[in-house]
Residue frames as qw, qx, qy, qz and C-alpha x, y, z in Angstrom:
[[0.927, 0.369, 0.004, 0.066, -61.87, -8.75, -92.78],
 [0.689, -0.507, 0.331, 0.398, -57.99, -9.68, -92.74],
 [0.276, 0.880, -0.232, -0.309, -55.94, -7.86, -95.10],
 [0.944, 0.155, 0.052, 0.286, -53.40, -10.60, -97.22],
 [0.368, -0.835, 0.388, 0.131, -49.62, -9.63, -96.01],
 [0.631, 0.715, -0.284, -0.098, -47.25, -9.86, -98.71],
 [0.035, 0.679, -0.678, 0.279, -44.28, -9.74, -97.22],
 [0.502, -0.343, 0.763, -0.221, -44.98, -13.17, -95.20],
 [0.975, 0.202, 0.088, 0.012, -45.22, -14.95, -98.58],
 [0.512, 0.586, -0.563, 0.279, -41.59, -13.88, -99.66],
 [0.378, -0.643, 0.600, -0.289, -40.69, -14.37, -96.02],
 [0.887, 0.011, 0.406, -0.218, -42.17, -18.16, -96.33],
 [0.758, 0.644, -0.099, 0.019, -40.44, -18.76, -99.81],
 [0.072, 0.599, -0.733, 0.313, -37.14, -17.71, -98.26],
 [0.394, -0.513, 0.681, -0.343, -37.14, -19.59, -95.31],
 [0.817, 0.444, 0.265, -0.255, -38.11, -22.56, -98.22],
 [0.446, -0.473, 0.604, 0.460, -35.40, -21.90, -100.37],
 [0.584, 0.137, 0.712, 0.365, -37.38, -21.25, -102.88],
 [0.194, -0.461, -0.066, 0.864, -37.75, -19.23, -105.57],
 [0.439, 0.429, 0.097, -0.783, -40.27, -17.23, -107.45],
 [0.612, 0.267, -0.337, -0.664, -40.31, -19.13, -110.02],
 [0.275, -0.039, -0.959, 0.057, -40.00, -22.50, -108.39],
 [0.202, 0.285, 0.419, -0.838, -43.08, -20.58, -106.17],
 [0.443, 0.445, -0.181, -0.757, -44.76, -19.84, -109.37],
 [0.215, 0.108, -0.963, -0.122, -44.18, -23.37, -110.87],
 [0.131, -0.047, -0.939, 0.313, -45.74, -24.70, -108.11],
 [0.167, 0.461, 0.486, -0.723, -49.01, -22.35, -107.73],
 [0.391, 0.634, 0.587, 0.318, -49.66, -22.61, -111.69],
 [0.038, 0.914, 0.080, -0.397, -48.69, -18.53, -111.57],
 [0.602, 0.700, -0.077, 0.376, -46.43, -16.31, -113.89],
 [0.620, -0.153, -0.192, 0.745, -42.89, -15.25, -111.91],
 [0.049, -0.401, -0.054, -0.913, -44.34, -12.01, -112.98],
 [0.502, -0.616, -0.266, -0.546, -47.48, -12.34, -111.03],
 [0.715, -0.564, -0.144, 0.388, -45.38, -13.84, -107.42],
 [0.367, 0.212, -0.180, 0.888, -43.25, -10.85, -108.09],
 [0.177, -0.444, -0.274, -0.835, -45.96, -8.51, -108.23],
 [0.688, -0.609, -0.373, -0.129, -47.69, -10.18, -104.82],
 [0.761, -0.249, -0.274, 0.533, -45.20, -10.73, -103.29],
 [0.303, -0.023, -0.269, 0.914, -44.14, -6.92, -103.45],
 [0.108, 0.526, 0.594, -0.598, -48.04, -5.82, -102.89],
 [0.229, 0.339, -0.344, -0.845, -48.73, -4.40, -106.32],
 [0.406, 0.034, -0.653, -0.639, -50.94, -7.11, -106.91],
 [0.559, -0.209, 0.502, -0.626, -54.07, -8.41, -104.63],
 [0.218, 0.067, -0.944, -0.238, -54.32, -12.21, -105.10],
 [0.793, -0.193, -0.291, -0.500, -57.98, -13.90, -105.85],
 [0.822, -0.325, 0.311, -0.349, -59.25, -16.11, -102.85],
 [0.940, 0.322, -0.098, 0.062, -58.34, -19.48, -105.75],
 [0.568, 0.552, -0.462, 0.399, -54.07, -17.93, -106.11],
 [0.484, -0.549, 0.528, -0.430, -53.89, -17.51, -101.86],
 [0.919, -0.176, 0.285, -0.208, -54.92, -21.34, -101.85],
 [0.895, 0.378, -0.136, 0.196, -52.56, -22.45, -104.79],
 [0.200, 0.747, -0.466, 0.430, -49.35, -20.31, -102.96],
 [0.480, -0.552, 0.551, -0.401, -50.15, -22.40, -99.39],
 [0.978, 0.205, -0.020, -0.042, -50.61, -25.79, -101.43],
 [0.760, 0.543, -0.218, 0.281, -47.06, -25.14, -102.73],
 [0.001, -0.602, 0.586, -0.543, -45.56, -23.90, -99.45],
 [0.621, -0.072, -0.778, 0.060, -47.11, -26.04, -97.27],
 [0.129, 0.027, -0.447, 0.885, -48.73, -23.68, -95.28],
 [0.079, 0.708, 0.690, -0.127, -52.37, -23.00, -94.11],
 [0.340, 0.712, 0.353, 0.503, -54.02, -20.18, -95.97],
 [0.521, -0.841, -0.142, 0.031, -54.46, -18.39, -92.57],
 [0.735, -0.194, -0.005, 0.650, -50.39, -17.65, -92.42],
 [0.168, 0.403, 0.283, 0.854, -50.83, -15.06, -95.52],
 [0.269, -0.703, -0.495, -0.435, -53.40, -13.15, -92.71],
 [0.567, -0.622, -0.376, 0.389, -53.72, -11.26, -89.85]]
């Protein structure tokens, strides 16, 4: 099983221009809880992976590997 890789949502967000809480906005999350992924302290449910690539525009498969 592929392990979800934090770092290449903030990377995505940057290179987006956007920011946690426009991120959060957009994925229905708390700015607390895309901090907290985003710096690995928190393992996002199958449901928050799908709502973060909705809002990036990005297949789920990016956050993997």
């Amino acid at each position: 099983m592929k392990k979800f890789r934090p770092r290449r949502l903030a990377k995505k967000r940057k290179e987006l221009g956007m920011t946690q809480r426009k991120l959060a906005t957009g994925a229905q999350l708390s700015t607390a809880s895309v901090s907290l992924i985003e710096n690995g302290r928190k393992d996002p449910r199958v449901g928050t992976v799908t709502r973060l690539a909705e809002a990036l525009g990005c297949n789920v498969d990016y956050f993997f590997g």
